[in-house]
PDB file of the backbone (N, CA, C, O) and the ligand in Angstrom, with CONECT records:
HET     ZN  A 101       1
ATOM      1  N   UNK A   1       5.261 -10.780  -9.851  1.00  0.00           N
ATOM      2  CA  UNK A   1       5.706  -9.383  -9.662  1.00  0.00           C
ATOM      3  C   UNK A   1       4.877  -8.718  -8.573  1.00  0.00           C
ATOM      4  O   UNK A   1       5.397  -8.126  -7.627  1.00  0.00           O
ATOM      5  N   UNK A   2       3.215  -8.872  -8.795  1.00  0.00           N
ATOM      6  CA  UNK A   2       2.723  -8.348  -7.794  1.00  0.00           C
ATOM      7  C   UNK A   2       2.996  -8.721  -6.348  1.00  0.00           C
ATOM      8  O   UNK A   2       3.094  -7.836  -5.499  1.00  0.00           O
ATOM      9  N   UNK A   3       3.145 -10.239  -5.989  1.00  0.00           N
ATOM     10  CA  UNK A   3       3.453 -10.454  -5.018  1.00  0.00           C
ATOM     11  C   UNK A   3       4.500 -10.010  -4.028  1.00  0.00           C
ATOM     12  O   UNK A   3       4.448  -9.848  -2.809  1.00  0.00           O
ATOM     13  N   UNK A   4       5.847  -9.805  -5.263  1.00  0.00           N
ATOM     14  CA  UNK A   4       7.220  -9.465  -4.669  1.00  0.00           C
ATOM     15  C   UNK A   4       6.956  -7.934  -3.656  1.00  0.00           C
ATOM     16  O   UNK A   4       7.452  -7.541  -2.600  1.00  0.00           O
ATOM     17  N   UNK A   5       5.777  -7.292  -4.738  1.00  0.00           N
ATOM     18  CA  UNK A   5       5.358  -5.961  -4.331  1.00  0.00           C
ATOM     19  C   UNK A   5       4.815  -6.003  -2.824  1.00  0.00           C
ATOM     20  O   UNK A   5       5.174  -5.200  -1.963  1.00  0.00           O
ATOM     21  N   UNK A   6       4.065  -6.858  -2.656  1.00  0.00           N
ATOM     22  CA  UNK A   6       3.264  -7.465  -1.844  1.00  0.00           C
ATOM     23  C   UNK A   6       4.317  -7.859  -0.371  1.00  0.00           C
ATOM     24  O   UNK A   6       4.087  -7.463   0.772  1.00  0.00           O
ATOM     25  N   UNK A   7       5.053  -8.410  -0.645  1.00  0.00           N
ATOM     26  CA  UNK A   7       6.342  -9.265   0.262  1.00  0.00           C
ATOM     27  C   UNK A   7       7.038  -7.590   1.151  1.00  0.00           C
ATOM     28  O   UNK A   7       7.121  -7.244   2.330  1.00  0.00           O
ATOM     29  N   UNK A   8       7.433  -6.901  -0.250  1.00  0.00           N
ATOM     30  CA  UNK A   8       8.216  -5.450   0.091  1.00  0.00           C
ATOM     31  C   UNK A   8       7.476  -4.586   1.054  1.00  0.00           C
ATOM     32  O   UNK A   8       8.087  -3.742   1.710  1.00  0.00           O
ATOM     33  N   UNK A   9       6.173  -4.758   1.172  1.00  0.00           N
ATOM     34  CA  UNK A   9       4.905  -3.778   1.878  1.00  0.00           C
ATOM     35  C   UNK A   9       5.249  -4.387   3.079  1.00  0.00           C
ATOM     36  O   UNK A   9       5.569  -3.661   4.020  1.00  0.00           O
ATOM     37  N   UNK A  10       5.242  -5.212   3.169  1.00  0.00           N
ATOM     38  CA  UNK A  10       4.537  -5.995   4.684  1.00  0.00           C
ATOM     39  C   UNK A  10       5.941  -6.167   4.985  1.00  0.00           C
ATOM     40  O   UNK A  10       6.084  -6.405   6.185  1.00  0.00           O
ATOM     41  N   UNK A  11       7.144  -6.133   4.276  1.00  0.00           N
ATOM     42  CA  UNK A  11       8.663  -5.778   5.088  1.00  0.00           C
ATOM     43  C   UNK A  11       8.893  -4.262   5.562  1.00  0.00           C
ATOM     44  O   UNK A  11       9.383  -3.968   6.652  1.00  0.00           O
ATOM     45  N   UNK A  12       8.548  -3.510   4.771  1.00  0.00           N
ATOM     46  CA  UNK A  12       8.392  -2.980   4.988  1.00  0.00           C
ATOM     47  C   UNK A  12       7.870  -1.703   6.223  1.00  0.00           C
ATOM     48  O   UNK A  12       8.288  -0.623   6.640  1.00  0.00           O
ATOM     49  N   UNK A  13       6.654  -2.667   6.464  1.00  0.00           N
ATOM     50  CA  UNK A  13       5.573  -2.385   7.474  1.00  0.00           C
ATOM     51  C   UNK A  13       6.608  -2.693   8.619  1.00  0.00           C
ATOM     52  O   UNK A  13       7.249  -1.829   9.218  1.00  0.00           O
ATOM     53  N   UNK A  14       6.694  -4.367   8.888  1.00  0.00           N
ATOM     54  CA  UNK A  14       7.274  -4.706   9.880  1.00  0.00           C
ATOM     55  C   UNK A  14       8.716  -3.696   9.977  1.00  0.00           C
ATOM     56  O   UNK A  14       8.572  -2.912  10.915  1.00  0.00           O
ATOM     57  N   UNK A  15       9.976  -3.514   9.310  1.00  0.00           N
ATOM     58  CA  UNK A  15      10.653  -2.719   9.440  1.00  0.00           C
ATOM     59  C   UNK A  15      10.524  -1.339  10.111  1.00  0.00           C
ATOM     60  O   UNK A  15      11.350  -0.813  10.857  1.00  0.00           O
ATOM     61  N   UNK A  16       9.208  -0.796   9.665  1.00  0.00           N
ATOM     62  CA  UNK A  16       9.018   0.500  10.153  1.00  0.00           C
ATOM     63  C   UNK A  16       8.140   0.726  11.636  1.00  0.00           C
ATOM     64  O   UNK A  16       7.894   1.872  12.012  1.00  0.00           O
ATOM     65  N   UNK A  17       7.680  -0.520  12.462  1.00  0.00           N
ATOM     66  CA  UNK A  17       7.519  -0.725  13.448  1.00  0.00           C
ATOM     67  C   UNK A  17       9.090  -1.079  14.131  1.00  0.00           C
ATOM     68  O   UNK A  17       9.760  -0.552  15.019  1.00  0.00           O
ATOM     69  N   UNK A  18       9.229  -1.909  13.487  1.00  0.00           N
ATOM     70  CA  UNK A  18      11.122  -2.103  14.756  1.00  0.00           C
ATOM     71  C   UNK A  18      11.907  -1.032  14.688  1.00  0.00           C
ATOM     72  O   UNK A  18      12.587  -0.811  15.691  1.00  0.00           O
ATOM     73  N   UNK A  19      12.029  -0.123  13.559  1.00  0.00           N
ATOM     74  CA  UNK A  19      12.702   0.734  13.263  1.00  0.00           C
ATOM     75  C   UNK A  19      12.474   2.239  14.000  1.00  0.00           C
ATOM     76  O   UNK A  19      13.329   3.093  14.234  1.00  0.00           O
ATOM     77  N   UNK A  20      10.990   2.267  14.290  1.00  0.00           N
ATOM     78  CA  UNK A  20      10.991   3.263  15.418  1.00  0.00           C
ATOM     79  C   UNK A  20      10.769   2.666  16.671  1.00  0.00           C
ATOM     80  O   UNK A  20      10.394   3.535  17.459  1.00  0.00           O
ATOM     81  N   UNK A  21      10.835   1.609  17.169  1.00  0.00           N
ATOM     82  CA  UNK A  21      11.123   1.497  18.217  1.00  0.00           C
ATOM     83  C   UNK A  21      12.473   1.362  18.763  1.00  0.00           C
ATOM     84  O   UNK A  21      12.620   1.667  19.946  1.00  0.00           O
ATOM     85  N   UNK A  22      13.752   0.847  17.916  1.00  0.00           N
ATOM     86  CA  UNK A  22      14.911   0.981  18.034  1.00  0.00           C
ATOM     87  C   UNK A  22      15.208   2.693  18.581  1.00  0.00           C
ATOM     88  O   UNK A  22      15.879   3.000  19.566  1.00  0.00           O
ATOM     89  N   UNK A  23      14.509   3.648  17.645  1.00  0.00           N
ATOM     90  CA  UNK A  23      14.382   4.906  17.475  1.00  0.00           C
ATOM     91  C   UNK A  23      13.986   5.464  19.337  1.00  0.00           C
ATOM     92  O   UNK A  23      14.627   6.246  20.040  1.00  0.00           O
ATOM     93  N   UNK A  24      13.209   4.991  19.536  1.00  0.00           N
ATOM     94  CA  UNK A  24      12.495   5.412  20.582  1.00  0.00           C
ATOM     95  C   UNK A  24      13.555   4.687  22.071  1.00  0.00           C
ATOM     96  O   UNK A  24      13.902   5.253  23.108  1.00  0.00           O
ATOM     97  N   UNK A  25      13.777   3.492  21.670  1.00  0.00           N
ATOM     98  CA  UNK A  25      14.645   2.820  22.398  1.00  0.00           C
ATOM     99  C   UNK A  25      15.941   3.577  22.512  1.00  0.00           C
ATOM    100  O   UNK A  25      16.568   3.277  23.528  1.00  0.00           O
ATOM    101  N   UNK A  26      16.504   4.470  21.746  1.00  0.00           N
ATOM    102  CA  UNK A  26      17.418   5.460  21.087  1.00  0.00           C
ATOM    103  C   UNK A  26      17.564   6.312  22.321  1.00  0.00           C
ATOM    104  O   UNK A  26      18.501   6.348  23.118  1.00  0.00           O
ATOM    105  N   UNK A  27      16.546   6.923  22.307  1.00  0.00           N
ATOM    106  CA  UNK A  27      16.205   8.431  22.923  1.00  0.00           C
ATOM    107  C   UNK A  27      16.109   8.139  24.317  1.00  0.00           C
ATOM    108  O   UNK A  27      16.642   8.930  25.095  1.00  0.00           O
ATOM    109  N   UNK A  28      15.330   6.812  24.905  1.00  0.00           N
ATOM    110  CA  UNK A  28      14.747   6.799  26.306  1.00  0.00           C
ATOM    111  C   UNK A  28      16.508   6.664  26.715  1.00  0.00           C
ATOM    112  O   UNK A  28      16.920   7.422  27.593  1.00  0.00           O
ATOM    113  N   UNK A  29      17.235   5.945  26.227  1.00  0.00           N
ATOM    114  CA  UNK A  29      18.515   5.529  26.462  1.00  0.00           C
ATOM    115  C   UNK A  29      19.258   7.261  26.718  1.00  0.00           C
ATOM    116  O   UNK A  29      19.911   7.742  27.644  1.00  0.00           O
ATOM    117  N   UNK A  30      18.852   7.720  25.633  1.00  0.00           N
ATOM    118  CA  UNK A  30      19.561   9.280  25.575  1.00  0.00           C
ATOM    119  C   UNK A  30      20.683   9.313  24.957  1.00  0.00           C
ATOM    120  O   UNK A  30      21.738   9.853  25.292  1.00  0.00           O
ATOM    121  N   UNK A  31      20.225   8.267  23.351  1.00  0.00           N
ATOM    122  CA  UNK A  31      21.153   8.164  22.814  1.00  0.00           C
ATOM    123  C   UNK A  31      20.377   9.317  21.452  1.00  0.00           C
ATOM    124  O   UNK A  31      19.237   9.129  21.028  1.00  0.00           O
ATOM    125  N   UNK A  32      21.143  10.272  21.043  1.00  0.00           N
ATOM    126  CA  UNK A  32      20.308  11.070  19.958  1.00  0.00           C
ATOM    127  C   UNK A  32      21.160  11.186  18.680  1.00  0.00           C
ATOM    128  O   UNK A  32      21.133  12.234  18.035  1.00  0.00           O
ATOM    129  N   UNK A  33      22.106   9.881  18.199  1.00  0.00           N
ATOM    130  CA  UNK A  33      22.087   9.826  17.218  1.00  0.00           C
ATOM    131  C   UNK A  33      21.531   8.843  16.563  1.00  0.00           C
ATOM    132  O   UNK A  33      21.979   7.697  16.574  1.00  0.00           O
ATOM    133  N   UNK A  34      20.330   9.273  15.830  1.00  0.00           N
ATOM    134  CA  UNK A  34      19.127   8.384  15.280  1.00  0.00           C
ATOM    135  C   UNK A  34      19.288   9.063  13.967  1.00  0.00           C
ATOM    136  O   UNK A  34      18.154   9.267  13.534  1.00  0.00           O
ATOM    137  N   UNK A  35      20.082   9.452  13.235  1.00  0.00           N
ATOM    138  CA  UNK A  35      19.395   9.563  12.063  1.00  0.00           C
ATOM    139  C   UNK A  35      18.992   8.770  10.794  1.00  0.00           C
ATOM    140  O   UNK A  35      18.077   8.843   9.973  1.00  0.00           O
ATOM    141  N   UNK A  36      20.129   7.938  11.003  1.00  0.00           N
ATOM    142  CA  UNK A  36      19.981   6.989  10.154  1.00  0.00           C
ATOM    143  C   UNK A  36      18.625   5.926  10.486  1.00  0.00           C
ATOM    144  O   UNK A  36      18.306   4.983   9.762  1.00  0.00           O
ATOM    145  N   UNK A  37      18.076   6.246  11.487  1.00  0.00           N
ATOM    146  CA  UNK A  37      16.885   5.318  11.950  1.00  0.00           C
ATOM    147  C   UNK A  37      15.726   6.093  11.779  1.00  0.00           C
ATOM    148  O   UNK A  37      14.586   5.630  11.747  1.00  0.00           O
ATOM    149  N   UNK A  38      16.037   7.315  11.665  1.00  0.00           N
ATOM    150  CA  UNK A  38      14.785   8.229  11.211  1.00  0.00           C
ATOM    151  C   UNK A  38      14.170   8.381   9.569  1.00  0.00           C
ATOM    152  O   UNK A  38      13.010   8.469   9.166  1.00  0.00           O
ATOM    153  N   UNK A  39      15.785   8.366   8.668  1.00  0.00           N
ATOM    154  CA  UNK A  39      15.906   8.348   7.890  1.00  0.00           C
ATOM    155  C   UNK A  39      14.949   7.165   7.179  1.00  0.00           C
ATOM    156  O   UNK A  39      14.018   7.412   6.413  1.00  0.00           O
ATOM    157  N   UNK A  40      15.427   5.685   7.644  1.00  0.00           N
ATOM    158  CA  UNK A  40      14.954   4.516   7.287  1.00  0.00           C
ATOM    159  C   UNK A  40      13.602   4.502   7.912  1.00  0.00           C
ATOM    160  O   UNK A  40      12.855   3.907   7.135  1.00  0.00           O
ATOM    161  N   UNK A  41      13.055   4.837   8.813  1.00  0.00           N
ATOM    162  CA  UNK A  41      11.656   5.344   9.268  1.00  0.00           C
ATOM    163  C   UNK A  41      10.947   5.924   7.890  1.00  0.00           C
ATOM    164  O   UNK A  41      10.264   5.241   7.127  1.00  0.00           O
ATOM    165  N   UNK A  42      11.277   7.436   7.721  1.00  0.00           N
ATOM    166  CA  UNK A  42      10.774   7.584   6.902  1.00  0.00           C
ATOM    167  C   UNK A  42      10.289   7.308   5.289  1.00  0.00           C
ATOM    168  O   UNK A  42       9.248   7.601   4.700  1.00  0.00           O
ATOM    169  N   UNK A  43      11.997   6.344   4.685  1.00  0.00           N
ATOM    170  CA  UNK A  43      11.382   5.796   3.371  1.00  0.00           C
ATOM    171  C   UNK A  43      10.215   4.516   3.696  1.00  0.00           C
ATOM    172  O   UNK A  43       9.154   4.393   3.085  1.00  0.00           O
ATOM    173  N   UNK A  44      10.697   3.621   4.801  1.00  0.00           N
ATOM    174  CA  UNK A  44       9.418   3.262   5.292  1.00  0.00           C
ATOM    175  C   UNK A  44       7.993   3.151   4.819  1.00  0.00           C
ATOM    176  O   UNK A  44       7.310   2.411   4.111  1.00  0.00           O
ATOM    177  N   UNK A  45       7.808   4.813   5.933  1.00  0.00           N
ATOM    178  CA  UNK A  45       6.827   5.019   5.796  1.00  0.00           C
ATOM    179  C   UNK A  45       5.893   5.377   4.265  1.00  0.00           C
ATOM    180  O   UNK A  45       4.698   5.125   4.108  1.00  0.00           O
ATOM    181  N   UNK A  46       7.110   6.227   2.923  1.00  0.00           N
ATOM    182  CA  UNK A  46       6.493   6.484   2.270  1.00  0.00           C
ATOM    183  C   UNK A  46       5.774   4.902   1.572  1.00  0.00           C
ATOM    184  O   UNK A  46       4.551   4.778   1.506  1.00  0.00           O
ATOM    185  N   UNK A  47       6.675   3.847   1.120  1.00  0.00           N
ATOM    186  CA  UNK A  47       6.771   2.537   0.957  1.00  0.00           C
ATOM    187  C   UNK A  47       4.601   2.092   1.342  1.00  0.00           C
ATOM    188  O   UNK A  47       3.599   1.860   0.666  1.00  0.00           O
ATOM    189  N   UNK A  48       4.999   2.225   2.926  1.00  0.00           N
ATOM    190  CA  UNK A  48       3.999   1.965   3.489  1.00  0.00           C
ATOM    191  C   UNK A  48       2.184   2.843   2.779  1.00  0.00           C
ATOM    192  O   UNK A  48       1.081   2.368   2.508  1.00  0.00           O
ATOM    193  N   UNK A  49       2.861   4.462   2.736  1.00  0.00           N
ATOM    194  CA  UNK A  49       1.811   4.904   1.899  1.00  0.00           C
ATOM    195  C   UNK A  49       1.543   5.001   0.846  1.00  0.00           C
ATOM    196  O   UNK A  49       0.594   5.751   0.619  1.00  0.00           O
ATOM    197  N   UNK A  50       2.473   4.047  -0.812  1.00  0.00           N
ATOM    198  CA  UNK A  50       2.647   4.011  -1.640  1.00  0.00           C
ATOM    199  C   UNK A  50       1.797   2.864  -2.391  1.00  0.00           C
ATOM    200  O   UNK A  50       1.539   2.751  -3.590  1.00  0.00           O
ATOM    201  N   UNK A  51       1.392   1.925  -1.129  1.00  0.00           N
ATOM    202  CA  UNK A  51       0.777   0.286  -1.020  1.00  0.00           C
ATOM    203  C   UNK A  51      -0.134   0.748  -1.598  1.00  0.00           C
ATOM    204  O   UNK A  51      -0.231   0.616  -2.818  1.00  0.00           O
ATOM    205  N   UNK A  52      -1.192   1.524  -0.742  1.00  0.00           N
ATOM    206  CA  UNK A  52      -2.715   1.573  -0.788  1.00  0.00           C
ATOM    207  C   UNK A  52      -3.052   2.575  -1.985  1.00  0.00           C
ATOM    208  O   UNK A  52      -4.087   2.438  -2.638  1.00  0.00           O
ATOM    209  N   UNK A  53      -2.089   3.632  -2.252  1.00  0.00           N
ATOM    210  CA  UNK A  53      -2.422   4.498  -3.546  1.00  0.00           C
ATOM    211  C   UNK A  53      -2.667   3.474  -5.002  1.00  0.00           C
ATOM    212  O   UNK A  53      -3.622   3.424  -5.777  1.00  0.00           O
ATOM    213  N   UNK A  54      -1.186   2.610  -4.969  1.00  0.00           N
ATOM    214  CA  UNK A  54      -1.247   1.834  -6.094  1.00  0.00           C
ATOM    215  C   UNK A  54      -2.818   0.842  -6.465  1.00  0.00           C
ATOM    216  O   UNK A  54      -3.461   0.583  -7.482  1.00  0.00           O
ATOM    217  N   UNK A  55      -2.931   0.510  -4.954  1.00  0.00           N
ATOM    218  CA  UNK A  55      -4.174  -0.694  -5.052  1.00  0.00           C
ATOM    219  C   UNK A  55      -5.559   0.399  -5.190  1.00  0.00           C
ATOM    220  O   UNK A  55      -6.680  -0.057  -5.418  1.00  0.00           O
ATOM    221  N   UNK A  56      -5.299   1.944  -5.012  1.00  0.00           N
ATOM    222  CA  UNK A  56      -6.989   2.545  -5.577  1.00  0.00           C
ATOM    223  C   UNK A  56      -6.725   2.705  -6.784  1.00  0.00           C
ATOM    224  O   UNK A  56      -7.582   2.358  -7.595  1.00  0.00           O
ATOM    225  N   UNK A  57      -5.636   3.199  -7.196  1.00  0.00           N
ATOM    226  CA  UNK A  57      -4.934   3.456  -8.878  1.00  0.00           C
ATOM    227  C   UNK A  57      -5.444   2.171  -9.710  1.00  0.00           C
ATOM    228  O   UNK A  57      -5.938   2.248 -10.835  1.00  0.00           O
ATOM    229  N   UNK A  58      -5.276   1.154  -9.092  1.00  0.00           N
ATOM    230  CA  UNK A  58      -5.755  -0.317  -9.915  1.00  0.00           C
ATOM    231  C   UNK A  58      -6.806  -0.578  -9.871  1.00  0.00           C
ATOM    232  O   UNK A  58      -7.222  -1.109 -10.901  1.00  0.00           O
ATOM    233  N   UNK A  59      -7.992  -0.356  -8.552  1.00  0.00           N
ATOM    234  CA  UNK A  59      -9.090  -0.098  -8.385  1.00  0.00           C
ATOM    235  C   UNK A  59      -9.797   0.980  -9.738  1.00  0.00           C
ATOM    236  O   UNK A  59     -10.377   0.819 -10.812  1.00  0.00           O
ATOM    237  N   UNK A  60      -9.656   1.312  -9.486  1.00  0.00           N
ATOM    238  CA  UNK A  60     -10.104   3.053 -10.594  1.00  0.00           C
ATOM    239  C   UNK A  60      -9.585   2.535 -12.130  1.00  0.00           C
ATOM    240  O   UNK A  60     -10.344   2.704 -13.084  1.00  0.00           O
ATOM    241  N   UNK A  61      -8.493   2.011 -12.288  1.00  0.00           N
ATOM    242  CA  UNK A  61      -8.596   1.353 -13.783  1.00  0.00           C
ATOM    243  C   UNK A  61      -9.272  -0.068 -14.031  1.00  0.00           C
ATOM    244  O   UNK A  61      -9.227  -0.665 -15.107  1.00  0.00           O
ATOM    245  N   UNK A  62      -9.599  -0.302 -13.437  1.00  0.00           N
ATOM    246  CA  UNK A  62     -10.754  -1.556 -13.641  1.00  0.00           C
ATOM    247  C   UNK A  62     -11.746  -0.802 -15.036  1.00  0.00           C
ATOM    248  O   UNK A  62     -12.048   0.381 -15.195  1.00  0.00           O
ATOM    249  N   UNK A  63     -12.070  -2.007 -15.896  1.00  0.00           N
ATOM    250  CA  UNK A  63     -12.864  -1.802 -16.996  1.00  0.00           C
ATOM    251  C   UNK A  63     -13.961  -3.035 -16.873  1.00  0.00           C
ATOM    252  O   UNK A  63     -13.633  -4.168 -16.521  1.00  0.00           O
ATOM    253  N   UNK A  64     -14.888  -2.770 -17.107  1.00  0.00           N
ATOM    254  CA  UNK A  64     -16.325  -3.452 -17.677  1.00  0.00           C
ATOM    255  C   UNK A  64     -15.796  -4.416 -19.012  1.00  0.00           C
ATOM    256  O   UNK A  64     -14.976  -4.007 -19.834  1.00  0.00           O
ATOM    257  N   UNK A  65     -16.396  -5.691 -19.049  1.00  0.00           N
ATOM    258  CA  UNK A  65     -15.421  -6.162 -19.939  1.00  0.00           C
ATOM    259  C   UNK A  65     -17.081  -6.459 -20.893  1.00  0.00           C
ATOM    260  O   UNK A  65     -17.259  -7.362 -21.710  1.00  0.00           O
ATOM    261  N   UNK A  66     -18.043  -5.471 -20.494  1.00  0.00           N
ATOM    262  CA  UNK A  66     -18.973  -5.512 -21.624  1.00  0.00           C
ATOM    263  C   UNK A  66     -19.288  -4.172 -22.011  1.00  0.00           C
ATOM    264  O   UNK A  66     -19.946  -4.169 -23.051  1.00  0.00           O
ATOM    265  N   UNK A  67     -19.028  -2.883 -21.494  1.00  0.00           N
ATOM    266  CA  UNK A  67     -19.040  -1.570 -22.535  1.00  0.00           C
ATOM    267  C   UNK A  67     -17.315  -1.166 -21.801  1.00  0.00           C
ATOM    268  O   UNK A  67     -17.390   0.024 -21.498  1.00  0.00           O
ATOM    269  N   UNK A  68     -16.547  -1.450 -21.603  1.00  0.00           N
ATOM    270  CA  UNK A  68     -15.457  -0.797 -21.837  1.00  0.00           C
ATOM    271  C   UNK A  68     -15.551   0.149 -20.320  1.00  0.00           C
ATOM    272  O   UNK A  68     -14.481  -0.067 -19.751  1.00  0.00           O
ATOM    273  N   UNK A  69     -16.265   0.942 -19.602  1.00  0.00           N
ATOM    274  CA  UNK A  69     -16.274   2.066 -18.769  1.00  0.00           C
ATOM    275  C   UNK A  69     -15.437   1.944 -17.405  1.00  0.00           C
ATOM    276  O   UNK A  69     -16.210   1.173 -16.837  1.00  0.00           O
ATOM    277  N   UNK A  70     -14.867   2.061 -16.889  1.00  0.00           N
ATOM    278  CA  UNK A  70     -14.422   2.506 -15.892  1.00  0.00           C
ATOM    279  C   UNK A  70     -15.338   2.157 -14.538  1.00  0.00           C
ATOM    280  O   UNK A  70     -16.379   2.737 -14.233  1.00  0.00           O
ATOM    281  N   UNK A  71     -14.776   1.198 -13.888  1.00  0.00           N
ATOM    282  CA  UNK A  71     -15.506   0.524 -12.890  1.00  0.00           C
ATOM    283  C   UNK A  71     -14.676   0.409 -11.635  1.00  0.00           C
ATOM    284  O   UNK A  71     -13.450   0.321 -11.709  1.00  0.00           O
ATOM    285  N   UNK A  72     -15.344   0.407 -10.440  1.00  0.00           N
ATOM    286  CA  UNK A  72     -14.462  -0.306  -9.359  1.00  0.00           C
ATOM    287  C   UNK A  72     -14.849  -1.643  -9.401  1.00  0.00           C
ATOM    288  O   UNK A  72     -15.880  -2.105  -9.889  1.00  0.00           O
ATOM    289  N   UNK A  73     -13.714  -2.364  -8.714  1.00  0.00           N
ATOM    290  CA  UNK A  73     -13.308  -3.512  -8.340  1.00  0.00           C
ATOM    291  C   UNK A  73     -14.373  -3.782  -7.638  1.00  0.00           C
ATOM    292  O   UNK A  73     -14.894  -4.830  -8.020  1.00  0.00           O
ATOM    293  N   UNK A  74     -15.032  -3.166  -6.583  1.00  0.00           N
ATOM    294  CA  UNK A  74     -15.880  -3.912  -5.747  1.00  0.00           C
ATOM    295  C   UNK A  74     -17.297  -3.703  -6.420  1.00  0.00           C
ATOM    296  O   UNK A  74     -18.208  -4.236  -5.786  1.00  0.00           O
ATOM    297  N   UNK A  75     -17.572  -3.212  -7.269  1.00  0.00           N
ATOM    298  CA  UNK A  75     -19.060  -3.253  -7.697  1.00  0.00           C
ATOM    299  C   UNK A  75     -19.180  -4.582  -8.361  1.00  0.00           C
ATOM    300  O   UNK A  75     -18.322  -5.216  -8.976  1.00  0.00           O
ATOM    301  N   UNK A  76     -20.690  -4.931  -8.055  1.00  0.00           N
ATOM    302  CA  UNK A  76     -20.858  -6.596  -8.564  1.00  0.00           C
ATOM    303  C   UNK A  76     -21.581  -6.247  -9.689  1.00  0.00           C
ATOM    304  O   UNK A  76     -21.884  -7.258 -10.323  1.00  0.00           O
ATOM    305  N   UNK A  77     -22.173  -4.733 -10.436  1.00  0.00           N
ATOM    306  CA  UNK A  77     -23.001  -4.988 -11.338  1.00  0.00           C
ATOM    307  C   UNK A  77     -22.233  -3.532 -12.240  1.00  0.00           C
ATOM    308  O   UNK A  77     -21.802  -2.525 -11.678  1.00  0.00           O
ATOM    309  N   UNK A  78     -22.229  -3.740 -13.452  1.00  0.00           N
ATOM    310  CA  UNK A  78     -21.766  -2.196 -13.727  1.00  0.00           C
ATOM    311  C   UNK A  78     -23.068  -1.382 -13.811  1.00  0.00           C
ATOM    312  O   UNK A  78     -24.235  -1.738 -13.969  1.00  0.00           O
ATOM    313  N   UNK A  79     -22.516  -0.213 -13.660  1.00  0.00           N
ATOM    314  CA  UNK A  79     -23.708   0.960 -13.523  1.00  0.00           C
ATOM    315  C   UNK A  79     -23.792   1.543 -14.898  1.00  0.00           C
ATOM    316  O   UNK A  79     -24.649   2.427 -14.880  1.00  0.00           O
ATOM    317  N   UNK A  80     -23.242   1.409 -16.109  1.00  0.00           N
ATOM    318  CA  UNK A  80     -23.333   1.984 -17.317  1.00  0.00           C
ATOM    319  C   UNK A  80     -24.108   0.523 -18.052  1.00  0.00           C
ATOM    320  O   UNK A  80     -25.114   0.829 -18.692  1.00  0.00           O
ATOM    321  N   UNK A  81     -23.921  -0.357 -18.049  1.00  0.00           N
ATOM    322  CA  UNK A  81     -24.654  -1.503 -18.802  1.00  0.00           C
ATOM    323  C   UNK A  81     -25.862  -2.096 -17.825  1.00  0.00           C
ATOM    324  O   UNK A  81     -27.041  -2.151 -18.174  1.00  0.00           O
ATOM    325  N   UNK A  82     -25.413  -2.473 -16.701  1.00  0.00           N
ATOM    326  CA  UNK A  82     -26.271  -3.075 -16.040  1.00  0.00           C
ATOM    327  C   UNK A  82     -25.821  -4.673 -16.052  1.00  0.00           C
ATOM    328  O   UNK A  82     -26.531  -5.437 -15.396  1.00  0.00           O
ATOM    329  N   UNK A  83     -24.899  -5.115 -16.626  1.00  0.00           N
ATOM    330  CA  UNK A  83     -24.452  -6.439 -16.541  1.00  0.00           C
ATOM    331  C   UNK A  83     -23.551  -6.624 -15.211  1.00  0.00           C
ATOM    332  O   UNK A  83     -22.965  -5.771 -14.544  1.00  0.00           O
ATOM    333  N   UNK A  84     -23.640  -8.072 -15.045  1.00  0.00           N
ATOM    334  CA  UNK A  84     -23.036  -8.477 -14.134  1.00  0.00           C
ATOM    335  C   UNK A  84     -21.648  -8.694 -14.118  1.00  0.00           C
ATOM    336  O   UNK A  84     -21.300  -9.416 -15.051  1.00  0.00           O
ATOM    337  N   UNK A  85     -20.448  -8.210 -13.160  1.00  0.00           N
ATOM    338  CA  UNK A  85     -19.043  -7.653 -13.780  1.00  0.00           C
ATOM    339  C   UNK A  85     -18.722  -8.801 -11.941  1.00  0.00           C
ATOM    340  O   UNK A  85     -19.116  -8.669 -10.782  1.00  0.00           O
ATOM    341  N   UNK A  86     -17.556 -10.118 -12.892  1.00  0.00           N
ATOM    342  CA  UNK A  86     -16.942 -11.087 -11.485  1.00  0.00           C
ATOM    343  C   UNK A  86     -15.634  -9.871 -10.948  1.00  0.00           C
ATOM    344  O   UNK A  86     -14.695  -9.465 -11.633  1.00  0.00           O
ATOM    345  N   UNK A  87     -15.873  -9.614  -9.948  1.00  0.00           N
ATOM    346  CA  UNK A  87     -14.415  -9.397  -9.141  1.00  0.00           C
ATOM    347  C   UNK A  87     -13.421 -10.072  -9.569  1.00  0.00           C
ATOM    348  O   UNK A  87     -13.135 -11.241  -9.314  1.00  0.00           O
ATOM    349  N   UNK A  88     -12.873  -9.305 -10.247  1.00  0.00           N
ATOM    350  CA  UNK A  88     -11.193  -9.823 -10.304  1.00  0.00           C
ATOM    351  C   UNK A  88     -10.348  -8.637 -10.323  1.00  0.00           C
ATOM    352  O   UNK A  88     -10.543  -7.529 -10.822  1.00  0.00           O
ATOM    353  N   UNK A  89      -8.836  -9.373  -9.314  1.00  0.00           N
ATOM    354  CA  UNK A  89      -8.326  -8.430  -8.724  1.00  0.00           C
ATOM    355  C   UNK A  89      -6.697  -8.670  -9.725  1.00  0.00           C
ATOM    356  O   UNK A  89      -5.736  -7.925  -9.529  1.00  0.00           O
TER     357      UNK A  89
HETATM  358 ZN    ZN A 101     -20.661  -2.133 -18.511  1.00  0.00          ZN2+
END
């Protein structure tokens, strides 16, 4: 599942690079009906800014799997026990 998520981002991404350049390719032409390319630009983009919220959201629910607390992902030691906590993502 995560991956599929993963696959959709980075189509995403790429989509919303061709998609404004079609856009831009649009206009230099002096063609100005783009909306439907603006349109798809923009879900895009939200797509694109939806990636990195989810992955701090998952970050930030990370738990200590020796007092329970609320940890990030990248700390190697927890700061409420002092034990050593493996990265896993
Ligand atoms: Zn702890």
């Amino acid at each position: 599942m995560k991956k599929v998520l993963c696959v959709i981002w980075i189509a995403a991404v790429i989509l919303f690079f061709i998609d404004w350049g079609m856009v831009g390719l649009s206009l230099l032409n002096g063609n100005y009906e783009i909306e439907i390319g603006v349109y798809l630009g923009l879900v895009c983009m939200v797509i694109i800014m939806i990636g990195p919220i989810c992955k701090i959201c998952k970050m930030l629910s990370n738990k200590c799997p020796y007092c329970g607390k609320t940890i990030l992902s990248d700390w190697k030691f927890c700061p409420y026990c002092g034990k050593e906590v493996k990265v896993w993502k």
